[in-house]
C-alpha positions, 0 to 999 in steps of 0.5 A: 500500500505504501509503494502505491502512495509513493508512486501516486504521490510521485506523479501528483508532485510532478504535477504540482511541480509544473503548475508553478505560480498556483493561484490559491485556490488552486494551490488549496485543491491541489493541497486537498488532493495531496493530503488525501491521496498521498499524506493520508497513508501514513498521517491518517484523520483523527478519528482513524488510527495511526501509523506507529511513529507517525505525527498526527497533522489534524489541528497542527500549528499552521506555522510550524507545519510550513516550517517543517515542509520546507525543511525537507524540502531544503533536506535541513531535516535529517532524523532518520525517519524525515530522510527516509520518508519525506525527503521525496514527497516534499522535495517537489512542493511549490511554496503555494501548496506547501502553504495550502498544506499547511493550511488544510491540516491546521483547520483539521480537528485536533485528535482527542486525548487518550487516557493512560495511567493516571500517576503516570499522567500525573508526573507527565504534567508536572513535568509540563508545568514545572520542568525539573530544576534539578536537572535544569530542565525548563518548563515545556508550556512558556513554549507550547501553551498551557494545554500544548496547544502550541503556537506559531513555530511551536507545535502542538503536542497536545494528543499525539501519540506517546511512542511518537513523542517519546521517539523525537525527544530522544532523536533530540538529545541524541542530536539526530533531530536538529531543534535548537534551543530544544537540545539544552531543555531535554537533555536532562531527562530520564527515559522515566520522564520521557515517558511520562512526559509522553503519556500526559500530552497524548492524554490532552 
């Protein structure tokens, strides 16, 4: 199933690629055809399961998606997953559809939490909160928000899957994931915290 994706994805971005200059709306239908044609098979509507390992776009920050667009595109993002598997599909996207890409999934319900194990939900947002001065950790939401609901160029965290979560913030502190001023707030957490850091943001 992946393989077809690819494939049709490949002709669609010839496709997007040719249509230069796009006029919004047409970059808005183009955008449409993309996230249901080709997205979709690895970052599925909220109301469907999901793909292990795999972020939920649906309700994302419009910002930090076209950010990240065109990071693959510029090959900047280089975690392994990013160069496996969306390096291609986004290296033909104009700034039109990946602007209208960004759109579309920002305007998508977000995904409702899953709830986990309460005390471990409960470390998890103290986390959030407080951060860990101990191990001068700072606190995550002066960035994402109260409820990480994210803003701008921060993403949302809140319901993404814990397993995705708990992946890219090890990716970070290994320096496989290039994030900036992330690195220095997540290097001093245990796999413990990771974890319940993890389960709290998925259960929002």
């Amino acid at each position: 199933m992946l393989w077809r994706a690819a494939m049709l994805g490949a002709a669609l971005l010839c496709g997007v690629s040719a249509a230069s200059g796009a006029s919004p709306e047409n970059a808005s239908k183009q955008a449409a055809r993309l996230a249901a044609d080709v997205c979709s098979a690895c970052h599925r509507p909220a109301n469907k399961v999901s793909e292990p390992l795999v972020p939920i776009l649906a309700g994302q920050q419009e910002a930090y998606l076209v950010w990240q667009m065109r990071a693959y595109h510029l090959a900047f993002r280089d975690d392994p997953q990013a160069h496996d598997k969306m390096w291609m599909p986004a290296s033909g996207l104009e700034d039109a559809v990946v602007n209208a890409l960004a759109a579309y999934y920002a305007a998508q319900p977000p995904r409702p939490g899953i709830p986990g194990d309460a005390a471990l939900i409960a470390r998890g947002r103290s986390l959030y909160e407080n951060g860990l001065p101990s191990s001068h950790v700072a606190d995550c939401s002066a960035c994402h928000g109260a409820r990480a609901e994210g803003d701008g160029i921060f993403p949302r965290l809140a319901g993404q899957r814990a397993d995705y979560l708990a992946r890219e913030i090890s990716l970070i502190q290994l320096h496989l994931r290039n994030v900036g001023i992330m690195h220095s707030t997540v290097e001093g957490l245990s796999d413990d915290a990771i974890r319940a850091l993890a389960a709290y943001l998925q259960s929002l």
